[in-house]
N, CA and C atoms as an extended XYZ file, in Angstrom:
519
Properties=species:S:1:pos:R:3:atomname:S:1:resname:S:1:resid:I:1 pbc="F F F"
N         0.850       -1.173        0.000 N   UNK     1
C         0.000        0.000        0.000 CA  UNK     1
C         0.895        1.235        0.000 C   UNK     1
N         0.714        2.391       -0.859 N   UNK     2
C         1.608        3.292       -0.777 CA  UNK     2
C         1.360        4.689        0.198 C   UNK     2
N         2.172        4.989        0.439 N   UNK     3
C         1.946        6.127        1.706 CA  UNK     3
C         2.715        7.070        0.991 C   UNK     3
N         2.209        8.260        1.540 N   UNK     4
C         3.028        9.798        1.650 CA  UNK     4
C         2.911        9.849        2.668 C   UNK     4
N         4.279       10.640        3.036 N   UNK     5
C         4.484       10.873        4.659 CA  UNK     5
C         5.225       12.636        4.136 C   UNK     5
N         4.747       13.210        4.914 N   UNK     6
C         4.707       15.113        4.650 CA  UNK     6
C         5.384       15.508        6.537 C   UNK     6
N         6.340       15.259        5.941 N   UNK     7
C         7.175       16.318        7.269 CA  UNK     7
C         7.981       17.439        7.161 C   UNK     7
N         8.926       17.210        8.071 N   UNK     8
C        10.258       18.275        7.877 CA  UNK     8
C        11.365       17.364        8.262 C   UNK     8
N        11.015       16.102        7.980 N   UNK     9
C        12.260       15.466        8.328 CA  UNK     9
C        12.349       14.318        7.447 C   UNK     9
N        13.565       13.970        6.357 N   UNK    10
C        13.307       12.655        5.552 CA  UNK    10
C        13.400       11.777        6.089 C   UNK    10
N        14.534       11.707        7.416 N   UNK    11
C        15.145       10.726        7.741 CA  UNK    11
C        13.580        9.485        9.047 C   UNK    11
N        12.947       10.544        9.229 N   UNK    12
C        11.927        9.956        9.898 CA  UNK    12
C        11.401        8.673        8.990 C   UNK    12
N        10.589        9.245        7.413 N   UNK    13
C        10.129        8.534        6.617 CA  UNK    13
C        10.983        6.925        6.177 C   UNK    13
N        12.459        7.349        5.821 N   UNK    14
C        13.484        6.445        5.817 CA  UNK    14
C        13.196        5.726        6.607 C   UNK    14
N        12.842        5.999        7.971 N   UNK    15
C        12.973        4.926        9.061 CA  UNK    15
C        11.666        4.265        9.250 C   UNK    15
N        10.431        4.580        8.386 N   UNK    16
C         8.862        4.342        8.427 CA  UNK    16
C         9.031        3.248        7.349 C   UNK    16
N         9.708        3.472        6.003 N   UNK    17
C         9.499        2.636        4.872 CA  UNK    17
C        10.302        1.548        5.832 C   UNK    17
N        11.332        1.555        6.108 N   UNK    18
C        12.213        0.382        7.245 CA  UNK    18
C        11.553       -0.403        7.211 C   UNK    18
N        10.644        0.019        8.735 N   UNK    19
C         9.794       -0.865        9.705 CA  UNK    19
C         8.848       -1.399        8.624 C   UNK    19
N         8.209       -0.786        7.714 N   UNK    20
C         6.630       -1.199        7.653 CA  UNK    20
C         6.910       -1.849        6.133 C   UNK    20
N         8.283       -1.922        5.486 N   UNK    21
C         8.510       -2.546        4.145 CA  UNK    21
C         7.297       -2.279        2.899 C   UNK    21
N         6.917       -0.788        3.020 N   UNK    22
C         6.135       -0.137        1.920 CA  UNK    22
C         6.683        0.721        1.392 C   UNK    22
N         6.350        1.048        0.208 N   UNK    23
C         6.203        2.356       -0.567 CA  UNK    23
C         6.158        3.620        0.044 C   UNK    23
N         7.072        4.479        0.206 N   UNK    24
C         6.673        5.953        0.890 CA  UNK    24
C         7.225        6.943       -0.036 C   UNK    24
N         6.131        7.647       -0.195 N   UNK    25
C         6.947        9.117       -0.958 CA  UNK    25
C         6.914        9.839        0.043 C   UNK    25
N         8.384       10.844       -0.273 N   UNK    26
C         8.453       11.762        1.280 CA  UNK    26
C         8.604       13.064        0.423 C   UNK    26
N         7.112       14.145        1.165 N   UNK    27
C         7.389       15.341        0.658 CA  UNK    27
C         8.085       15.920        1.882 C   UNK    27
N         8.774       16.604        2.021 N   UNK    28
C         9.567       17.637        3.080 CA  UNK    28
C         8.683       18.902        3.272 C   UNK    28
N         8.065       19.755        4.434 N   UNK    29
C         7.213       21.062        3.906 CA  UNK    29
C         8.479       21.902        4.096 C   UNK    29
N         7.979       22.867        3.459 N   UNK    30
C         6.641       23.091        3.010 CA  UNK    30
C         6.530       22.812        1.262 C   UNK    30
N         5.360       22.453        1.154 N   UNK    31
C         5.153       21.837        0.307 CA  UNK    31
C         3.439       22.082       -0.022 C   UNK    31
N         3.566       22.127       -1.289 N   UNK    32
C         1.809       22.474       -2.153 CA  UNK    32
C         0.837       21.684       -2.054 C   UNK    32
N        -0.093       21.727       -2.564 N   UNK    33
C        -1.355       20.811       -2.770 CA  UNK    33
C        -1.249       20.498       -3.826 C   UNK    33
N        -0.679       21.108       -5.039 N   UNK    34
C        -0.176       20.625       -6.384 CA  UNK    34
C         0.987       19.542       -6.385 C   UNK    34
N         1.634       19.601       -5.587 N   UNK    35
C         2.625       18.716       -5.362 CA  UNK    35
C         2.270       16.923       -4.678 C   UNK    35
N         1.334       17.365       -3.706 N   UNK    36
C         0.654       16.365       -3.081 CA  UNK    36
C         0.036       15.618       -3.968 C   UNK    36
N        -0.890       16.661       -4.955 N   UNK    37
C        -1.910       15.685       -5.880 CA  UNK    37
C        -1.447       15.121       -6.781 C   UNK    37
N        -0.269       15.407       -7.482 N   UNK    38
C         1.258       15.467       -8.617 CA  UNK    38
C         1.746       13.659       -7.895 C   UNK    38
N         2.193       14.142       -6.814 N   UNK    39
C         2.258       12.959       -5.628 CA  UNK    39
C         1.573       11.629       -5.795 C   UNK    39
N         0.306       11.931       -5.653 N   UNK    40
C        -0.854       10.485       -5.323 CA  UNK    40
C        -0.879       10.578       -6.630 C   UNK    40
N        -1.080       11.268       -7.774 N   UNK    41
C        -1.437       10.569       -9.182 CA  UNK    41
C        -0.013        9.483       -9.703 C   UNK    41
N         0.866       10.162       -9.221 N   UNK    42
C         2.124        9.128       -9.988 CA  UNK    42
C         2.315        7.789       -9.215 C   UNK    42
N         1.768        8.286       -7.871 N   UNK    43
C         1.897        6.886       -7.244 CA  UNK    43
C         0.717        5.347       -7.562 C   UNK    43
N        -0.057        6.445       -7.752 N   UNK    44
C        -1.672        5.317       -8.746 CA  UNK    44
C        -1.383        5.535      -10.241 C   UNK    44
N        -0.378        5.768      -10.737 N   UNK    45
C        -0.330        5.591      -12.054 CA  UNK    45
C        -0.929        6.067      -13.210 C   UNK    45
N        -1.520        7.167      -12.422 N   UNK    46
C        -2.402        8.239      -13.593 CA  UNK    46
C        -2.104        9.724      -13.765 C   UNK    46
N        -2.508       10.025      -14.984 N   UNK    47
C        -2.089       11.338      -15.041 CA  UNK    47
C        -2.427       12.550      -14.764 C   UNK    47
N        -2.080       13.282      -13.762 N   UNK    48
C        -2.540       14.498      -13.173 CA  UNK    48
C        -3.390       15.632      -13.624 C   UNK    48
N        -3.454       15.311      -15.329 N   UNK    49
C        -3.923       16.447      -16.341 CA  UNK    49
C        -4.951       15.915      -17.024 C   UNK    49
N        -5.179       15.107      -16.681 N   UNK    50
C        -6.376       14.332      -16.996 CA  UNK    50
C        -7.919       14.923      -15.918 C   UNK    50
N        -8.506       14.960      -16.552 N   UNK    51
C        -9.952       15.412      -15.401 CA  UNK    51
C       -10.782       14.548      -15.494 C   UNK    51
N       -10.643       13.065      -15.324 N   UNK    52
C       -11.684       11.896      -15.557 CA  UNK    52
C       -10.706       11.292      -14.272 C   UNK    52
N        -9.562       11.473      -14.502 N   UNK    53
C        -8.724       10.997      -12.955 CA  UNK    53
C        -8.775       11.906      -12.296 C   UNK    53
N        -8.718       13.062      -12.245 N   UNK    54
C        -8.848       14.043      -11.146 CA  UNK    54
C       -10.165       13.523      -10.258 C   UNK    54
N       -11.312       13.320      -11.147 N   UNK    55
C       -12.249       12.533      -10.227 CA  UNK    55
C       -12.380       11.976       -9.499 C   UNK    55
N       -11.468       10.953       -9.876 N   UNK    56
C       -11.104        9.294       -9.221 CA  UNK    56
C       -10.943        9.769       -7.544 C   UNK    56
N       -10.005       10.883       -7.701 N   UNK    57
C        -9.141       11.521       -6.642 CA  UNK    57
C        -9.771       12.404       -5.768 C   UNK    57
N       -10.830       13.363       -6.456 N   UNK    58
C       -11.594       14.091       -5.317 CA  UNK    58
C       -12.991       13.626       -6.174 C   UNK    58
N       -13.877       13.753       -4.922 N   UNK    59
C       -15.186       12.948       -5.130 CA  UNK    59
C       -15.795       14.225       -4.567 C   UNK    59
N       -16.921       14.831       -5.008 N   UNK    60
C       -17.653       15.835       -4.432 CA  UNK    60
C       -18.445       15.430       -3.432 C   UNK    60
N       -18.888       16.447       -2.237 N   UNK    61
C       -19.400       15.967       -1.198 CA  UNK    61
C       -20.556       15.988       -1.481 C   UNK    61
N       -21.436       14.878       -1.206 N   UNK    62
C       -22.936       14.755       -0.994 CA  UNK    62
C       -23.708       16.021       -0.251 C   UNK    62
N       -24.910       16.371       -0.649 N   UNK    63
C       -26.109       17.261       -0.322 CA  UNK    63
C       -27.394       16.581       -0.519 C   UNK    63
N       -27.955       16.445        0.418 N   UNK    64
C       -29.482       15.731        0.497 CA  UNK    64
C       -30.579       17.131        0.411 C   UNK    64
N       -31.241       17.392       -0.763 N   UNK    65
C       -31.738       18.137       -0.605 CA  UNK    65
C       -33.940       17.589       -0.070 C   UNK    65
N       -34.056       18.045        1.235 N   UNK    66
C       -35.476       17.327        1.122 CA  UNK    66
C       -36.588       18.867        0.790 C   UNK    66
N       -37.409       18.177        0.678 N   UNK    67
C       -38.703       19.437        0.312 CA  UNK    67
C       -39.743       18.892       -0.767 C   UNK    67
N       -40.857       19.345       -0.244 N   UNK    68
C       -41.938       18.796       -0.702 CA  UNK    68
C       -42.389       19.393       -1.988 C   UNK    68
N       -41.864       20.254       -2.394 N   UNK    69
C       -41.859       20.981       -3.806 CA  UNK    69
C       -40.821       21.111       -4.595 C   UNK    69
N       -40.927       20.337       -6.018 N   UNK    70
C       -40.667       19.935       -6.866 CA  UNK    70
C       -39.490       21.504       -7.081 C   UNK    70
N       -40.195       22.583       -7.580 N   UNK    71
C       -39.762       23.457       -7.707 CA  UNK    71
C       -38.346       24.213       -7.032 C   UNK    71
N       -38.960       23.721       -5.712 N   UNK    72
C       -37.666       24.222       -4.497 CA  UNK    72
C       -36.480       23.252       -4.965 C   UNK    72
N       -36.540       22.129       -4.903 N   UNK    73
C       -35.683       21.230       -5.239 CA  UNK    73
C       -34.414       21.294       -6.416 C   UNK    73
N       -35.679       21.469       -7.635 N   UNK    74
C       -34.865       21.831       -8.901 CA  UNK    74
C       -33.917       22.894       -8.771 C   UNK    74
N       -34.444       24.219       -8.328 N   UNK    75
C       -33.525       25.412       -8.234 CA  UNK    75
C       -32.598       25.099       -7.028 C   UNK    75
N       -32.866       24.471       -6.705 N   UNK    76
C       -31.365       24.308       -5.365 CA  UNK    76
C       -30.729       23.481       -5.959 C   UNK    76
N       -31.081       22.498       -6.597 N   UNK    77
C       -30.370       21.400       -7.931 CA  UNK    77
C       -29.094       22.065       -8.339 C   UNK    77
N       -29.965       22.844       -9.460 N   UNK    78
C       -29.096       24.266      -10.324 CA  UNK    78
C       -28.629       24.690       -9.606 C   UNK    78
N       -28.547       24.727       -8.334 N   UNK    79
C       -27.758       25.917       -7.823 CA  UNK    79
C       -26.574       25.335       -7.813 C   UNK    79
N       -26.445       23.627       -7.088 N   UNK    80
C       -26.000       23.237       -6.380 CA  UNK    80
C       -24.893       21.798       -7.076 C   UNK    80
N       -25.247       21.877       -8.242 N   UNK    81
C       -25.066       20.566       -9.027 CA  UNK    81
C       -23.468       20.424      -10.051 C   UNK    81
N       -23.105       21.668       -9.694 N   UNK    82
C       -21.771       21.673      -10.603 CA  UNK    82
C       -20.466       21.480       -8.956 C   UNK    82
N       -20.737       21.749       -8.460 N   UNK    83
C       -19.869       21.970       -6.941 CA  UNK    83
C       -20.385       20.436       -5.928 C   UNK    83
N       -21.601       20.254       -6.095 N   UNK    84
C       -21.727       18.782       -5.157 CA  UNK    84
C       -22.512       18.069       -5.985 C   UNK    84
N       -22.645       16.465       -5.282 N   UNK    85
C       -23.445       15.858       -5.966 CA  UNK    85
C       -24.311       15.806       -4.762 C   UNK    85
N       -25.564       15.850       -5.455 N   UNK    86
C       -27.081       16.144       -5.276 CA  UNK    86
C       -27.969       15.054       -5.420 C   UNK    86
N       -28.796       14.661       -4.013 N   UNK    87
C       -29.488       13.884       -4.272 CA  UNK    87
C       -31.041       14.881       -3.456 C   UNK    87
N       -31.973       14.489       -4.086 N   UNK    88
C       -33.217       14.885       -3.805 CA  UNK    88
C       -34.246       14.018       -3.225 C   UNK    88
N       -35.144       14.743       -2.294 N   UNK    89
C       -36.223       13.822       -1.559 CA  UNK    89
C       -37.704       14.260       -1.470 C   UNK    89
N       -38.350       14.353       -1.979 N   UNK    90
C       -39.691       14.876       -1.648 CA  UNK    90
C       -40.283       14.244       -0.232 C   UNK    90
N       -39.983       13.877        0.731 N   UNK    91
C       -40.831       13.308        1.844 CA  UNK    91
C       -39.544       13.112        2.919 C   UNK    91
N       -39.835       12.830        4.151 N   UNK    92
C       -39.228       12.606        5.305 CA  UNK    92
C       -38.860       11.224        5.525 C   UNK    92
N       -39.524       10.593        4.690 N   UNK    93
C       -39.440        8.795        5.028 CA  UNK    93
C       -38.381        9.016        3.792 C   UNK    93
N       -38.445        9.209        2.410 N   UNK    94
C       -37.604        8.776        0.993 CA  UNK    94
C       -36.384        9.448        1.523 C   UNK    94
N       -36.372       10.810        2.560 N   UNK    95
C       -35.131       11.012        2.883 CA  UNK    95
C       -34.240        9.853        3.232 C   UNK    95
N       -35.191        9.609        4.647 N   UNK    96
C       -34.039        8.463        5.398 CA  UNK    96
C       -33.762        7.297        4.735 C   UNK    96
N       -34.982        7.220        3.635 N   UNK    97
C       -34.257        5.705        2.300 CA  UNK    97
C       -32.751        6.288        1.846 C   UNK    97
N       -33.010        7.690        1.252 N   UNK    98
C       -31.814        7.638        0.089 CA  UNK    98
C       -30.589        7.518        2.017 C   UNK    98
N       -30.667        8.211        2.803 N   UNK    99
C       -29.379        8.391        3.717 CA  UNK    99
C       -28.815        6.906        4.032 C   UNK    99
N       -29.959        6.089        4.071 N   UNK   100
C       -29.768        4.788        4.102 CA  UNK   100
C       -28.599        4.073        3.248 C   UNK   100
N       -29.109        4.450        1.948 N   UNK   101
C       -28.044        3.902        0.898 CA  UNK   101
C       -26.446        4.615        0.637 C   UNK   101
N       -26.817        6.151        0.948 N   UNK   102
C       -25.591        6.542        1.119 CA  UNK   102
C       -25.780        8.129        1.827 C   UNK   102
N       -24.738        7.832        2.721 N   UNK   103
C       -24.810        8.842        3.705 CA  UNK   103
C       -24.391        9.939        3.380 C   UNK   103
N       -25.007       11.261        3.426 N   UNK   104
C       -24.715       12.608        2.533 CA  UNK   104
C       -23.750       13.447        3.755 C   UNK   104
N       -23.238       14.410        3.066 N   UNK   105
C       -22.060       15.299        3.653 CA  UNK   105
C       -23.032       16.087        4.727 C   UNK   105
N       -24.226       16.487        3.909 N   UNK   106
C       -25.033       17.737        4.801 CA  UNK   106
C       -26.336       17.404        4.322 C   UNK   106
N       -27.642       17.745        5.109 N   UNK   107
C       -29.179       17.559        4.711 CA  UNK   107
C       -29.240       19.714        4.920 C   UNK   107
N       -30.484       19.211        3.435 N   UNK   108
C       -30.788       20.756        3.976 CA  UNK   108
C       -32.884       20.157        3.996 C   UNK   108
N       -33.191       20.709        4.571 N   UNK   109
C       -34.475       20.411        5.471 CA  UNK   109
C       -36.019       21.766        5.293 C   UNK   109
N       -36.560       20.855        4.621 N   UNK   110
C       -37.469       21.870        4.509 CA  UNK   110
C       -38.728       21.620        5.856 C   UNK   110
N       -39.389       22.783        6.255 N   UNK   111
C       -40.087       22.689        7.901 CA  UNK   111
C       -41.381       21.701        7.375 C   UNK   111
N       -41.993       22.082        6.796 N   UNK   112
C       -43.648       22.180        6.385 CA  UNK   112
C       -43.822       21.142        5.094 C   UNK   112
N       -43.579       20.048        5.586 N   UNK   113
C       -44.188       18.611        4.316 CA  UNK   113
C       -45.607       17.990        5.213 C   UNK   113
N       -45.855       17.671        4.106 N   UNK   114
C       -46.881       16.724        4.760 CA  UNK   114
C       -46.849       15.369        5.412 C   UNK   114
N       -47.773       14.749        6.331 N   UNK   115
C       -47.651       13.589        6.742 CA  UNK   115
C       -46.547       13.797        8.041 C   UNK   115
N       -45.089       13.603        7.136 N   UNK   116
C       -44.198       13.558        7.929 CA  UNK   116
C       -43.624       15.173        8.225 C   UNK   116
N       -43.368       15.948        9.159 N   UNK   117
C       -42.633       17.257        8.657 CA  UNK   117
C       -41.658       17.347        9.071 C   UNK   117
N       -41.048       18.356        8.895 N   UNK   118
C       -38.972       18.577        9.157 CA  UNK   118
C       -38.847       18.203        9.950 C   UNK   118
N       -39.579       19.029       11.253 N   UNK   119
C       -39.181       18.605       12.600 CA  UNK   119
C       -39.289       17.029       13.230 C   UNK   119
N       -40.393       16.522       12.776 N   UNK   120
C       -39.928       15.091       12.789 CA  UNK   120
C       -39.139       13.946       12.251 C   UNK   120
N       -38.535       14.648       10.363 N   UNK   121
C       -37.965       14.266        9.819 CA  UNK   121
C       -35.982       14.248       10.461 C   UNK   121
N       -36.149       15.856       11.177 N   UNK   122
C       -34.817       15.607       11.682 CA  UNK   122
C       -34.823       14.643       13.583 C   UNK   122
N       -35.516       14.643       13.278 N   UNK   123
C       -35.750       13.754       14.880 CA  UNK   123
C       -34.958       12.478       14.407 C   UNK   123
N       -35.981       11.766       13.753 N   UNK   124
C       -35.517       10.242       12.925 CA  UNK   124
C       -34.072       10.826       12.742 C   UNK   124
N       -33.413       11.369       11.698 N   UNK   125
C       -32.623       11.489       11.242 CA  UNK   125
C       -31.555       11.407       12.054 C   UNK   125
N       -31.327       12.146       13.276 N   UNK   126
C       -30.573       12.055       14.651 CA  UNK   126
C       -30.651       11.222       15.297 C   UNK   126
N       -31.867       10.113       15.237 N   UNK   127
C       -31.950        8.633       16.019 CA  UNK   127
C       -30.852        7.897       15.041 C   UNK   127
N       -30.615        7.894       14.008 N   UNK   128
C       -29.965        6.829       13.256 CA  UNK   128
C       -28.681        7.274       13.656 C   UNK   128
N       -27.861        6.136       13.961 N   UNK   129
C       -26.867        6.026       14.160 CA  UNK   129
C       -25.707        6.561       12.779 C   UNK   129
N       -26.164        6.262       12.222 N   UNK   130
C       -25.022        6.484       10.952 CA  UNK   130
C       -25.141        7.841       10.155 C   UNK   130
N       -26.078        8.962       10.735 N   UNK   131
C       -26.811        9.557       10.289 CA  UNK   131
C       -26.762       10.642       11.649 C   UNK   131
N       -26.200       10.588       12.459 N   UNK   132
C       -26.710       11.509       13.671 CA  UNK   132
C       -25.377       12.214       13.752 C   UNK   132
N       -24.166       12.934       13.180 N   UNK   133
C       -23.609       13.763       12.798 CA  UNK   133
C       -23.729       14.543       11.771 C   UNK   133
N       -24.521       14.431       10.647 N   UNK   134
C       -25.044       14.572        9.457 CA  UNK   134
C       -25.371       16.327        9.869 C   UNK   134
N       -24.287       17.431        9.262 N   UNK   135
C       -25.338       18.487        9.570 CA  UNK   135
C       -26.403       18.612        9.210 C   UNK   135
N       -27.741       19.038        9.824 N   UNK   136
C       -28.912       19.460        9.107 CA  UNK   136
C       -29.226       21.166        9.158 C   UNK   136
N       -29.417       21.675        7.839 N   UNK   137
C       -29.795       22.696        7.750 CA  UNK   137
C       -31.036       23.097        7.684 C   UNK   137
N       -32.248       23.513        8.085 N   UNK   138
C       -33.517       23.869        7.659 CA  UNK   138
C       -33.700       25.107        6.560 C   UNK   138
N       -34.184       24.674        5.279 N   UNK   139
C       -34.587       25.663        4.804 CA  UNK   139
C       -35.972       25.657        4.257 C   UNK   139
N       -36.757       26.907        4.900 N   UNK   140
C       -37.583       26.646        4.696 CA  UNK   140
C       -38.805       28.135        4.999 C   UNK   140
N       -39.722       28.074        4.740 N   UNK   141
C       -40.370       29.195        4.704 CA  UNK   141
C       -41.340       29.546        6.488 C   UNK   141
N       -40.884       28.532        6.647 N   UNK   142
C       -41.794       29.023        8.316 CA  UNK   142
C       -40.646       29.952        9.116 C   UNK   142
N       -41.481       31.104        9.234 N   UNK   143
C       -40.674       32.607        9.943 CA  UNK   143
C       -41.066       32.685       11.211 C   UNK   143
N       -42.396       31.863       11.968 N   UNK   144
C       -43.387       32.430       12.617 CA  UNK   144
C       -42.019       32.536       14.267 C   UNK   144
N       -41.742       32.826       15.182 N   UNK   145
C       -41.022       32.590       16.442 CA  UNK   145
C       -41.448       31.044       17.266 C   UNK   145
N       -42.626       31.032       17.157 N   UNK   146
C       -42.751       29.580       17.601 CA  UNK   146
C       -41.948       28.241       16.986 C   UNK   146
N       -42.304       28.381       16.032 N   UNK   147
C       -41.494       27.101       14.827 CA  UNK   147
C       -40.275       27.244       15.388 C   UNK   147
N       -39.630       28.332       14.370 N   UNK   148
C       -38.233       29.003       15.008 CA  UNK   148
C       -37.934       28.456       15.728 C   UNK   148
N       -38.504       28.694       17.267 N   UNK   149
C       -38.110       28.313       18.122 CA  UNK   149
C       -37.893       26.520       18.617 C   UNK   149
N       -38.974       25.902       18.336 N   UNK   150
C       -38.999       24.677       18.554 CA  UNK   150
C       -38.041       23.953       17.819 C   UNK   150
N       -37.778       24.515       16.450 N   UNK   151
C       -36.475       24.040       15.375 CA  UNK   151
C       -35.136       24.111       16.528 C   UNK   151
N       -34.989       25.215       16.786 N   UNK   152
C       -33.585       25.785       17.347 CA  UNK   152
C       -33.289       24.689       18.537 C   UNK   152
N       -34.361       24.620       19.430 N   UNK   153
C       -33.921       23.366       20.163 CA  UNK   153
C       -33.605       22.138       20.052 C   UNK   153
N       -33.462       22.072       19.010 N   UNK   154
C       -33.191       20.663       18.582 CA  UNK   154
C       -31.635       20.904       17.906 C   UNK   154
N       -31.175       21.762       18.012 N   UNK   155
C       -30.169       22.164       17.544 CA  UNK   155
C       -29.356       21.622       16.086 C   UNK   155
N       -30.195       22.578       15.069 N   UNK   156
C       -30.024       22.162       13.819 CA  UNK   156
C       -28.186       22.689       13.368 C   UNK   156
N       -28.124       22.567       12.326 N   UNK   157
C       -26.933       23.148       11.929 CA  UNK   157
C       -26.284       24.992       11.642 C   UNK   157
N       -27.878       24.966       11.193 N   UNK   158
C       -28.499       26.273       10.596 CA  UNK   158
C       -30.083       26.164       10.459 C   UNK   158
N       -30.792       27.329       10.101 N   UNK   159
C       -31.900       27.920       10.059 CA  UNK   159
C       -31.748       28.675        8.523 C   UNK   159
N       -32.351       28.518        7.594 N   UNK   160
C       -31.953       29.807        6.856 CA  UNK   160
C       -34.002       29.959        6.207 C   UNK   160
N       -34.611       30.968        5.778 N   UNK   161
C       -35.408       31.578        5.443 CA  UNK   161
C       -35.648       31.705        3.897 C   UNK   161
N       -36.653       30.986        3.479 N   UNK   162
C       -36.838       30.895        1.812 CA  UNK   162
C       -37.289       32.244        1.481 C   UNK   162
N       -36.938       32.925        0.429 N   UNK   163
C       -35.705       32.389       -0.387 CA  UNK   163
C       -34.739       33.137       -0.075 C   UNK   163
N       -33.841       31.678        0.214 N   UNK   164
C       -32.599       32.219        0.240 CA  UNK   164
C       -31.673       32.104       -0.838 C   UNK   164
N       -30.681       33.441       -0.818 N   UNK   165
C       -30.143       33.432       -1.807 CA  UNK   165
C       -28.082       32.992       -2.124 C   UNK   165
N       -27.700       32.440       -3.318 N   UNK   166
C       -27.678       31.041       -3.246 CA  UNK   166
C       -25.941       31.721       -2.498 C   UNK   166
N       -25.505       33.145       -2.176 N   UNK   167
C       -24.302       33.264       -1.388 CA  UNK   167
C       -24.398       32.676        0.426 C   UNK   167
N       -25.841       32.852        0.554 N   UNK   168
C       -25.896       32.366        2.068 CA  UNK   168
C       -26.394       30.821        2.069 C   UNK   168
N       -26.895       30.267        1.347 N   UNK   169
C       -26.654       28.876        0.983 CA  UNK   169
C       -25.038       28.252        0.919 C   UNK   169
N       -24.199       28.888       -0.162 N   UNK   170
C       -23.224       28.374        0.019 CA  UNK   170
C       -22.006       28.789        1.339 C   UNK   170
N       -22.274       29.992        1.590 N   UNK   171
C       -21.783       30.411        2.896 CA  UNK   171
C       -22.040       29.318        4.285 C   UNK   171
N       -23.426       28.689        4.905 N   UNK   172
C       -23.658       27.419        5.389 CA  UNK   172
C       -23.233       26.365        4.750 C   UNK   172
N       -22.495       26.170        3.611 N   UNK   173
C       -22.163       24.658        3.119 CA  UNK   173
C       -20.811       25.349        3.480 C   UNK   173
């Protein structure tokens, strides 16, 4: 298995490849992020200038977007779809399916669905074990102080107020 080891000392690394009879590239700092990524591509055997391997290498972070309107969804889509990958939920239950299958970076949370609503949707969401660090953001159109308030105790990630616009969206991500 190949390692980078990033110090200020080679002779440390020298003495790491020793013990552990692997592969080590040793950057010395200070040292770039171009260098690092320059680094892991030569060590996997691909080429750095390539953007089908750059992929391979950084994976965009998941966004669960839930909300009961089609509309809300799409435009947070667009907003949101060149920078993360985006999965969408119309309901509180299809949320916790898709988190099920794969666990997202951040939920953003709309208050007011039917059947099931936010506030119970992030309840569940915080019972699941695999799922109960997951920031949740609420976005959503209930302003009233009561809501507000009952949201806040549950201590979401954020609160933000539809519509919001998409610098304070990405400012909370």
């Amino acid at each position: 298995t190949p390692i980078i080891c990033i110090g200020t000392d080679e002779d440390i690394a020298t003495h790491i490849k020793g013990v552990f009879k692997m592969q080590i590239n040793t950057l010395v700092v200070p040292v770039t992020k171009e260098k690092i990524f320059d680094t892991m591509c030569d060590m996997l055997g691909i080429s750095s200038n390539d953007d089908t391997n750059i992929d391979i290498l950084i994976s965009k972070k998941s966004i669960l977007l839930v909300d009961d309107s089609n509309i809300q969804l799409r435009a947070l889509n667009d907003l949101l779809k060149t920078k993360y990958e985006v999965r969408m939920a119309t309901s509180g239950m299809q949320a916790l399916t898709l988190i099920g299958k794969k666990k997202p970076d951040m939920i953003f949370l709309d208050y007011e669905m039917p059947i099931c609503d936010g506030r119970m949707t992030f309840k569940m969401i915080k019972e699941l074990d695999e799922a109960k660090d997951i920031p949740v953001v609420f976005l959503t159109g209930v302003s009233d102080k009561e809501h507000i308030e009952a949201v806040l105790e549950l201590k979401p990630a954020g609160y933000l107020l539809k519509p919001a616009n998409a610098d304070r969206i990405y400012n909370i991500i």
